[in-house]
C-alpha positions as CSV (number, residue, x, y, z in Angstrom):
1,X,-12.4,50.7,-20.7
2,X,-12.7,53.4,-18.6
3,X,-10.8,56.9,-18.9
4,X,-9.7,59.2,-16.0
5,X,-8.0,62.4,-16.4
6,X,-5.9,63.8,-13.5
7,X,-2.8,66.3,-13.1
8,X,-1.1,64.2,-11.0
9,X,-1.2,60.4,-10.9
10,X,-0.1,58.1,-7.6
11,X,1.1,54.9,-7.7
12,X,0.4,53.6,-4.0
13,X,-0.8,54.8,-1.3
14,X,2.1,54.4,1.3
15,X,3.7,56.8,3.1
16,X,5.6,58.4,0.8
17,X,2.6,58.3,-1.6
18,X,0.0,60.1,0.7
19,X,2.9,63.0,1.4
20,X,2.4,63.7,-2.7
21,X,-0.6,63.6,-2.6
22,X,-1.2,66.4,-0.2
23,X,1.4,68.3,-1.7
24,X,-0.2,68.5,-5.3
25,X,-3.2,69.4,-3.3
26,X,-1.5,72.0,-1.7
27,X,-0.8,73.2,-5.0
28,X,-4.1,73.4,-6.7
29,X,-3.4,69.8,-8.3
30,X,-5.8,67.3,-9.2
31,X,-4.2,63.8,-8.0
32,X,-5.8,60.7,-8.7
33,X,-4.0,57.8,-6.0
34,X,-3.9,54.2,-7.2
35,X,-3.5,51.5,-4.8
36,X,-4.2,48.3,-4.8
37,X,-4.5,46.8,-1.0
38,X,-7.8,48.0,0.0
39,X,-6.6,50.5,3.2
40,X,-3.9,53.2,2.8
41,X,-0.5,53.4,4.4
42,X,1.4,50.4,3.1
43,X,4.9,50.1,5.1
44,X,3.9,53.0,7.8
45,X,1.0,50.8,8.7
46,X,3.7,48.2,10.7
47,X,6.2,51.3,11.7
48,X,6.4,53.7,14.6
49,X,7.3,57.6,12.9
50,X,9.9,59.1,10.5
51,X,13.2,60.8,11.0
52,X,13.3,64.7,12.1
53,X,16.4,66.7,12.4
54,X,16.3,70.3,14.8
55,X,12.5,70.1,15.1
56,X,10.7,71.8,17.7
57,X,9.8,68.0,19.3
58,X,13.6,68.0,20.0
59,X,14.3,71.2,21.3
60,X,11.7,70.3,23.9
61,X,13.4,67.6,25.2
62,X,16.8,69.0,25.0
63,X,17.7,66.0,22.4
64,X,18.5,68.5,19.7
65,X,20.7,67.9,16.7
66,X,22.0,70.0,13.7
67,X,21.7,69.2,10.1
68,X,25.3,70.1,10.1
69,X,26.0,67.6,12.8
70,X,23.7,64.9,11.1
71,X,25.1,65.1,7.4
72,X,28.7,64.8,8.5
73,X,27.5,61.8,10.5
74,X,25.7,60.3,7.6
75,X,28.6,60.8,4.6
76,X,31.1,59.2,7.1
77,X,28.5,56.7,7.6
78,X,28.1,56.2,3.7
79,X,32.0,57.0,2.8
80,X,30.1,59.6,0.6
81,X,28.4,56.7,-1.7
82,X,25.4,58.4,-1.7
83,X,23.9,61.9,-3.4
84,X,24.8,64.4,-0.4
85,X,22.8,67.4,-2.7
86,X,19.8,64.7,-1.9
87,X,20.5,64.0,1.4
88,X,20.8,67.5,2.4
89,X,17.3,68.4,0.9
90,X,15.6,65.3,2.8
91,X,17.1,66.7,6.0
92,X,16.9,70.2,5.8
93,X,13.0,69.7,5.1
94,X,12.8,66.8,7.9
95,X,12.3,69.4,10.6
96,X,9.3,71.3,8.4
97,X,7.6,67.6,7.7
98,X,7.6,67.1,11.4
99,X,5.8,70.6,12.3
100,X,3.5,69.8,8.4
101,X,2.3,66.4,9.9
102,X,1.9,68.5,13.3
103,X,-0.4,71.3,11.6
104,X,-2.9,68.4,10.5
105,X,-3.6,66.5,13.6
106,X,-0.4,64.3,14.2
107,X,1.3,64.2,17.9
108,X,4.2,62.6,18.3
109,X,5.0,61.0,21.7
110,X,8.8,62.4,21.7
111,X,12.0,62.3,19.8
112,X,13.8,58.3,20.4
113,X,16.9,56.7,19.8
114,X,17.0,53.1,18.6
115,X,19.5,52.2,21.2
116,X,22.2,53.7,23.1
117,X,24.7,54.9,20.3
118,X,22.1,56.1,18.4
119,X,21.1,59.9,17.7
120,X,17.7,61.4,19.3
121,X,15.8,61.7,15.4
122,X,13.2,58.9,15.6
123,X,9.8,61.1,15.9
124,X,7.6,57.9,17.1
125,X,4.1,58.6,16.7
126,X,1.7,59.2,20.1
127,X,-0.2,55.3,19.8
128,X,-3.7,55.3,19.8
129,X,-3.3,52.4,22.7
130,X,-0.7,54.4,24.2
131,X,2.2,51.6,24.2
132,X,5.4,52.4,21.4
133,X,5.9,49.9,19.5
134,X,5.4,48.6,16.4
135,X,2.2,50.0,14.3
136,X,2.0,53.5,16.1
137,X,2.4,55.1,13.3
138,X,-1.6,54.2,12.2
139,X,-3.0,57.5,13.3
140,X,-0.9,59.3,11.3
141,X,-1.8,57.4,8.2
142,X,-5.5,58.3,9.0
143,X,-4.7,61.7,9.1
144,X,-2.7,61.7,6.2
145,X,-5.2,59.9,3.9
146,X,-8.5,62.0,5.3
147,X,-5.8,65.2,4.5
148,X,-5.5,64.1,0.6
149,X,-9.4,63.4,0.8
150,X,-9.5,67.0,1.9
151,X,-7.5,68.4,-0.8
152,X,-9.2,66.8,-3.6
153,X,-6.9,63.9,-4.2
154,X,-9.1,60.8,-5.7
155,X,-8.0,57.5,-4.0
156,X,-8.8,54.3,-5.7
157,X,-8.4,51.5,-3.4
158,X,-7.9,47.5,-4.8
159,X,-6.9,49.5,-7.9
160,X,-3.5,48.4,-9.4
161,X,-1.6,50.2,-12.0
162,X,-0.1,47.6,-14.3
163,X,1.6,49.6,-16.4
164,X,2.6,53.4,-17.3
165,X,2.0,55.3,-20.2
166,X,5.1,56.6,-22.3
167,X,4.6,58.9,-25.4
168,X,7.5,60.5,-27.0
169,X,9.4,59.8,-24.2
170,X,7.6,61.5,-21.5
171,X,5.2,59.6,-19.0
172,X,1.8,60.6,-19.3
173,X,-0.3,58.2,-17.2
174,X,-1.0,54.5,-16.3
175,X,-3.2,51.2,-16.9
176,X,-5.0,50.2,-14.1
177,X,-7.4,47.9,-13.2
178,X,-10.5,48.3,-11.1
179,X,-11.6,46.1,-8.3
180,X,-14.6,45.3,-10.5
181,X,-12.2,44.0,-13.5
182,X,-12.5,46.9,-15.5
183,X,-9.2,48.0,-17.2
184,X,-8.5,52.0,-16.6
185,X,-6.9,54.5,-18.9
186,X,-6.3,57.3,-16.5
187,X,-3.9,60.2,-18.1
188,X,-1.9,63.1,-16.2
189,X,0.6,65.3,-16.9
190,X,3.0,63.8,-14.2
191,X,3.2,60.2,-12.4
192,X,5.1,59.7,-8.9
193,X,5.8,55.5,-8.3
194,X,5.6,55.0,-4.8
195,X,5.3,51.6,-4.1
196,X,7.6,50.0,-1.9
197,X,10.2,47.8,-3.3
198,X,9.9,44.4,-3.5
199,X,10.8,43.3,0.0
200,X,8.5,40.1,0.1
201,X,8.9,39.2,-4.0
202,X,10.9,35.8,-4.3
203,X,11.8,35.6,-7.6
204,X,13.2,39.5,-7.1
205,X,15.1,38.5,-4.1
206,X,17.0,36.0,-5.4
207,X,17.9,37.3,-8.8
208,X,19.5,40.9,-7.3
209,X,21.1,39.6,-4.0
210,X,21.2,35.7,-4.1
211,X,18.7,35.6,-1.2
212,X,16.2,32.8,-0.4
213,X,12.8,33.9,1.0
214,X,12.2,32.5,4.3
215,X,15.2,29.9,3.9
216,X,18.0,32.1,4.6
217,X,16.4,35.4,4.5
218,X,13.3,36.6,7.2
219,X,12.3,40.3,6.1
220,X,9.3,41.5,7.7
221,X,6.2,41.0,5.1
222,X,5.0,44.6,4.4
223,X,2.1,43.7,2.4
224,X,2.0,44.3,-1.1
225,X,5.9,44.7,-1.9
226,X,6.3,43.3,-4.8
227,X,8.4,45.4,-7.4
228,X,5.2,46.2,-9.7
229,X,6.2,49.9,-9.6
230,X,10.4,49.4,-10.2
231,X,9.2,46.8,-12.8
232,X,7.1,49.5,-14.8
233,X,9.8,52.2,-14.7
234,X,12.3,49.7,-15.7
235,X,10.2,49.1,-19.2
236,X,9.4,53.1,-19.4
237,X,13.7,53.1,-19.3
238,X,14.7,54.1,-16.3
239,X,18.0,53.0,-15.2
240,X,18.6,50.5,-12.7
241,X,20.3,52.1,-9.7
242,X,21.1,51.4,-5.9
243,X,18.9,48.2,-5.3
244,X,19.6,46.9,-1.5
245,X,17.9,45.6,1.4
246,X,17.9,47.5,4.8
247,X,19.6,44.6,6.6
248,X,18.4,44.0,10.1
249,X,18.2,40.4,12.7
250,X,15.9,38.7,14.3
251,X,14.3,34.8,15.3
252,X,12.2,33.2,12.5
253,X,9.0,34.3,12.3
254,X,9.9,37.3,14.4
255,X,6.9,38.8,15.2
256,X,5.2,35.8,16.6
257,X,8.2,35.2,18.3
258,X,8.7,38.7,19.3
259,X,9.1,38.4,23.2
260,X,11.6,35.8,22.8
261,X,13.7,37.5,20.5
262,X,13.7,40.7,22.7
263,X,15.3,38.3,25.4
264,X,17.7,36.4,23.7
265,X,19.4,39.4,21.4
266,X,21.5,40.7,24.5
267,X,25.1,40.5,23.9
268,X,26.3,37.0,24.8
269,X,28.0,34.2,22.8
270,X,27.6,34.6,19.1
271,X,28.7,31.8,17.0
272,X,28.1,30.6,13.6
273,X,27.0,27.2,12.3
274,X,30.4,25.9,12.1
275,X,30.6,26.7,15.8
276,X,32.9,30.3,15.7
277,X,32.2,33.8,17.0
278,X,32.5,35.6,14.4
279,X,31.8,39.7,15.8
280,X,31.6,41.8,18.9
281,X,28.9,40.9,20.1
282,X,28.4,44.2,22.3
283,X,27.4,45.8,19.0
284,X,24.0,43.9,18.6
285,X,22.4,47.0,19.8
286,X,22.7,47.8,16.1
287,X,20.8,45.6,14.1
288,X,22.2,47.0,10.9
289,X,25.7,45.5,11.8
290,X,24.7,42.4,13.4
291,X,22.2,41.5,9.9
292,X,25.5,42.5,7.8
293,X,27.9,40.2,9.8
294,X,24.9,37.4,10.1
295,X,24.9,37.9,6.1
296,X,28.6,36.7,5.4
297,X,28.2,33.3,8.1
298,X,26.6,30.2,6.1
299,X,23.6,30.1,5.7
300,X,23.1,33.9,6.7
301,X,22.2,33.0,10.7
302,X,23.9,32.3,14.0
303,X,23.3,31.5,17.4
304,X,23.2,33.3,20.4
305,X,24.2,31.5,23.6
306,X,23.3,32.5,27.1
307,X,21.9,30.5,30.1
308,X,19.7,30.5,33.1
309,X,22.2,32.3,35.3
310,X,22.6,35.2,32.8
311,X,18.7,34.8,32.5
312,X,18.0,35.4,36.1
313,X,20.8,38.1,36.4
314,X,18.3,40.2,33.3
315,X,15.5,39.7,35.3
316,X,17.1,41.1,38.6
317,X,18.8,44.3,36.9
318,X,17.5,44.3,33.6
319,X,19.3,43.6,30.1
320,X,22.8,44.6,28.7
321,X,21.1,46.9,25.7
322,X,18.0,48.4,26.1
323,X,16.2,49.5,22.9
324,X,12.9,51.5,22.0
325,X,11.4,48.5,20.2
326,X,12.3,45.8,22.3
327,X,10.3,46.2,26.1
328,X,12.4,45.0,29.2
329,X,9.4,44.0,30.6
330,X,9.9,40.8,27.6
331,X,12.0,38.7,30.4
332,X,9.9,38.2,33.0
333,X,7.6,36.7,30.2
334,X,10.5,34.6,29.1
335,X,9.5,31.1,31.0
336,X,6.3,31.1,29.6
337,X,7.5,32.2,26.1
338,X,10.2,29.8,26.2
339,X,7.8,26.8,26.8
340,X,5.1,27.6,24.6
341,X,8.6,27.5,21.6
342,X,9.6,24.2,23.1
343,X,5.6,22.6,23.4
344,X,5.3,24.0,19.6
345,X,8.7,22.6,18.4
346,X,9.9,26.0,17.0
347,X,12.8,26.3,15.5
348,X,14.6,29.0,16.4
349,X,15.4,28.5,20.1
350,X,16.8,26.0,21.9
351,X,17.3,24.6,25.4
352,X,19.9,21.9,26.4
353,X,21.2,20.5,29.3
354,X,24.9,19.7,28.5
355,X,27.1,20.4,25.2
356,X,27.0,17.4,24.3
357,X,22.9,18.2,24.0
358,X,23.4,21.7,22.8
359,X,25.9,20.3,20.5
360,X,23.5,17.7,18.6
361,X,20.5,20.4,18.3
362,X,22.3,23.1,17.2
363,X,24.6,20.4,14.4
364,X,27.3,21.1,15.4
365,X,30.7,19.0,16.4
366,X,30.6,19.3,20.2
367,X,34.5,19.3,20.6
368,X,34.4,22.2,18.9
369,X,31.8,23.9,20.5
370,X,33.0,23.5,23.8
371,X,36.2,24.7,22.8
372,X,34.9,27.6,21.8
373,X,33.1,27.9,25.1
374,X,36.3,27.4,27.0
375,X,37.9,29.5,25.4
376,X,35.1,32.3,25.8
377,X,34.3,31.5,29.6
378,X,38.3,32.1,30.1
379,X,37.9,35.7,28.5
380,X,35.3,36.9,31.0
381,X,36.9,35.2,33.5
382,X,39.9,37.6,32.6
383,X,37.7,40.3,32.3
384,X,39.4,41.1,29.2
385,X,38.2,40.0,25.0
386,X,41.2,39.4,23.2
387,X,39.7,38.6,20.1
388,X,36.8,41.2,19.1
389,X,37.6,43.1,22.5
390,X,33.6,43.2,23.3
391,X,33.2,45.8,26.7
392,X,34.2,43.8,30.1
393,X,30.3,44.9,31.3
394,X,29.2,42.5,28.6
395,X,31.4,39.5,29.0
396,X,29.0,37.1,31.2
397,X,30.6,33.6,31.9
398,X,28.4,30.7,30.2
399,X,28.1,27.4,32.5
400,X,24.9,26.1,31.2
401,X,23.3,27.0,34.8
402,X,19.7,26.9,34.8
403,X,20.3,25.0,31.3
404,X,21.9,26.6,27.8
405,X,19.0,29.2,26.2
406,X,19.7,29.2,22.5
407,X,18.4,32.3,19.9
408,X,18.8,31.5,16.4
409,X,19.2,34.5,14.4
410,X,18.8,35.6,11.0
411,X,19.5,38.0,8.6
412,X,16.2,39.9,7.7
413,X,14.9,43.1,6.7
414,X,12.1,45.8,7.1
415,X,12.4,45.5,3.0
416,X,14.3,46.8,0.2
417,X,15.5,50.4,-0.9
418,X,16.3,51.7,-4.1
419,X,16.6,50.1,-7.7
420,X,16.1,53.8,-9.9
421,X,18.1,56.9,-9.5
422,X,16.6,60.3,-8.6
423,X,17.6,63.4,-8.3
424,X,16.5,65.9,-4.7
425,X,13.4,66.8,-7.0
426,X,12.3,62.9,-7.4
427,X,13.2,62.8,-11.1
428,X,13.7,59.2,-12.3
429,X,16.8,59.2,-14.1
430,X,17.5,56.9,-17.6
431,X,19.7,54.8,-18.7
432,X,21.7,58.3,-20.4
433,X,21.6,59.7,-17.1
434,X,19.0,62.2,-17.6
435,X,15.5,62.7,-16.1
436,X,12.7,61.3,-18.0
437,X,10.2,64.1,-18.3
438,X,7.3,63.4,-16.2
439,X,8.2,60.6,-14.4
440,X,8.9,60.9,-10.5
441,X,9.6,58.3,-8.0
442,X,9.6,58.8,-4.0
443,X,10.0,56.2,-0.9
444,X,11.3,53.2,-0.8
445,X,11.3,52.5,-4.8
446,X,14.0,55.2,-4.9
447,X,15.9,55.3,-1.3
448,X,19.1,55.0,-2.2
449,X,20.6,57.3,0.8
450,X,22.6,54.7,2.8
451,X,24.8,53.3,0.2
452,X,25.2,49.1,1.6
453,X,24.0,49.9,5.2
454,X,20.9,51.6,6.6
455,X,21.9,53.9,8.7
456,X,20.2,53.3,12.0
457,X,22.3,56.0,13.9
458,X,20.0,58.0,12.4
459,X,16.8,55.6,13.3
460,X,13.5,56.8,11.5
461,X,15.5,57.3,8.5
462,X,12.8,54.9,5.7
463,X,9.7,56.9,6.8
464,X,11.3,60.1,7.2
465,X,12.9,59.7,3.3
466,X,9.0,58.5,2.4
467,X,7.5,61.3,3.8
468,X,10.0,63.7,2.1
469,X,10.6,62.4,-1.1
470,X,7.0,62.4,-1.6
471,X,6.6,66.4,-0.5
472,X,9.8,66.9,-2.8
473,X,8.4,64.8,-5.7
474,X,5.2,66.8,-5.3
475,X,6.2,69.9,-4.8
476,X,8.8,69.5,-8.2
477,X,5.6,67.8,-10.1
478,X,3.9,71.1,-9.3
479,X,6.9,73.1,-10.6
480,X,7.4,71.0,-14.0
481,X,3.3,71.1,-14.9
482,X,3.7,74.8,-14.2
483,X,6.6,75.2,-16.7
484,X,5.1,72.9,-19.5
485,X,2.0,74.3,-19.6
């Protein structure tokens, strides 16, 4: 067996787990990082940048908002289910984690919202290909981990903890096991569990929220997430707190799909299985509130209806909702997206004809579904929604024109959030309430800001918490070693 020694052990190497990293360095703090993929970054690795709040990027642009401004919107948001004391830390520091990544190499290409009701505080990394989207956040990951490198931090890559180390109640260190096979004994005076959540474990998903993988539930797979690090606090006694899922939509198999779904998430006809409408559809802009609706229909999906007049009408002027992550430029390569989904027989968009073709795809009674296309076709007709009172600019008459184009939506997720309780200084709280000494938690593992809706008002909220929690979690690590010693 071998034996490591350490003042600060780090279970992953994610976002949130490079941020405490640095920090111990930054404190004269010896941090050995344990992580068992064999490249850092974890969930930052598929994302775009973190959440900032009155940072110098925003000024810039004249996008500016207050802390003030953007607590009051968040504890509306949450109806105050959530720790405000930890909120407030997380976005009074947001600004300084913006100008920290700045000062060691990071650029940002601006300050985003997610869509048009949004706030400006999503700091989207500058893309080493020069195209926002998903995965420009890499860069920053380089610089991160090269920045713990610098500051002495030890990282052990395809190097698993399996377990943590409790002696008189206190955490002391971890098992591991090296990517030769060889088990590790490696002892600190602090650990900080960074790992994830378990966004992509089964077994986990079903037991705490009833949901089937890839049945009726399509989160994005962030390598890796698979509960190892709630799992080992749970047996060291921390209490089990706040476990959710950041609930978002999208087509099956989303990002193979991901030029289709771009095209087919405007705001037209939403219906559930059982052929219904069942939420204003103007409101899919927000993908937080279209996955929560999507979650209550059977089987956790529905279908969105448009057709080749409302197609060619998107191509002329461009889309109802425009987004940051979803390129306009996506429906002009509709036709050729569309027929590579039929030629492959995917599953999650449809073409028909008629209703009576639409009807028998989709399974469901075609009576029905026409009435409930009557009865929607009369509404934008009238100019006027008398049921969920969706804006008049988004009520688009459906003929089947140019045939009926069919999205089939589902609740997903960019993972889970929460299941232990800490405090603004990343404590992990016990069953009693009560910090157990030595044992810290930051990231996803211990997000449990949004109460049972990720807030995406505030878009960059998951990495800007990582990034945070982990400075907080480090910089109280350095605090508690300093006081015990």
């Amino acid at each position: 067996m071998k034996k490591m020694e350490a003042d600060v052990i780090v279970v992953a190497a994610g976002p949130a787990g490079l941020a405490a990293a640095i920090t111990a360095g930054e404190n004269d703090l010896k941090a050995l990082v344990f992580e068992k993929a064999n490249t850092t970054g974890g969930a930052a690795n598929m994302g775009m940048g973190p959440l900032g709040i009155n940072t110098r990027v925003q000024k810039n642009s004249f996008n500016d908002i207050t802390v003030e401004r953007a607590l009051k919107l968040h504890m509306d948001y949450t109806h105050y289910r959530v720790d405000q004391d930890l909120v407030q830390t997380y976005f009074n520091k947001s600004a300084d984690t913006i100008e920290w990544l700045e000062d060691m190499g990071v650029e940002f290409a601006g300050c985003f919202k997610y869509f048009t009701e949004s706030e400006a505080t999503w700091h989207i990394v500058k893309p080493e290909n020069g195209v926002i989207g998903p995965r420009a956040a890499g860069p920053m990951v380089k610089i991160m981990t090269e920045k713990a490198k610098e500051l002495g931090a030890e990282i052990h890559l395809e190097t698993p903890v399996k377990k943590l180390i409790m002696e008189e109640g206190k955490a002391v260190g971890v098992m591991a096991v090296g990517k030769d096979g060889e088990e590790i004994e490696a002892r600190a005076k602090a650990v900080i569990v960074a790992t994830g959540g378990f966004g992509t474990n089964a077994e986990m998903l079903r037991e705490e929220f009833g949901l089937e993988y890839w049945v009726d539930f399509f989160p994005f797979m962030v390598p890796g997430t698979q509960g190892e690090g709630l799992k080992m606090m749970w047996e060291a006694g921390a209490r089990k707190f706040g476990a959710n899922i950041e609930a978002i939509y999208h087509l099956k198999d989303n990002m193979n799909w991901f030029l289709l779904d771009a095209v087919l998430r405007q705001p037209n006809l939403l219906i559930n299985q059982n052929g219904d409408r069942f939420m204003d559809e103007g409101q899919m802009g927000n993908t937080t509130f279209t996955g929560n609706a999507l979650s209550l229909q059977p089987g956790n999906y529905g279908y969105c209806i448009m057709d080749g007049a409302i197609l060619k009408r998107y191509k002329k002027n461009g889309p109802d909702i425009f987004d940051i992550v979803h390129p306009a430029e996506a429906f002009l390569a509709f036709d050729e997206e569309a027929k590579r989904a039929v030629e492959e027989g995917y599953d999650g968009y449809f073409e028909a004809e008629s209703i009576e073709e639409l009807a028998q795809k989709l399974g469901i009674d075609s009576d029905k579904l026409q009435e409930t296309l009557d009865e929607y076709n009369e509404m934008c007709e009238e100019n006027l929604d008398t049921k969920f009172h969706k804006s008049q600019e988004f009520l688009h008459p459906i003929n089947g024109k140019g045939k009926y184009l069919v999205g089939k939506f589902y609740l997903g997720a960019y993972g889970t959030i929460g299941g232990v309780k800490t405090n603004k200084y990343g404590e992990v709280f016990g069953e009693q309430d009560k910090p157990i000494p030595g044992l810290y938690s930051a990231g996803s593992d211990c997000n449990t800001i949004y109460g049972d809706s990720y807030n995406f008002t505030l878009p960059g909220n998951t990495m800007g918490f990582a990034l945070n929690s982990g400075r907080m979690a480090g910089e109280s690590v350095a605090d508690y070693i300093e006081e015990t010693e």
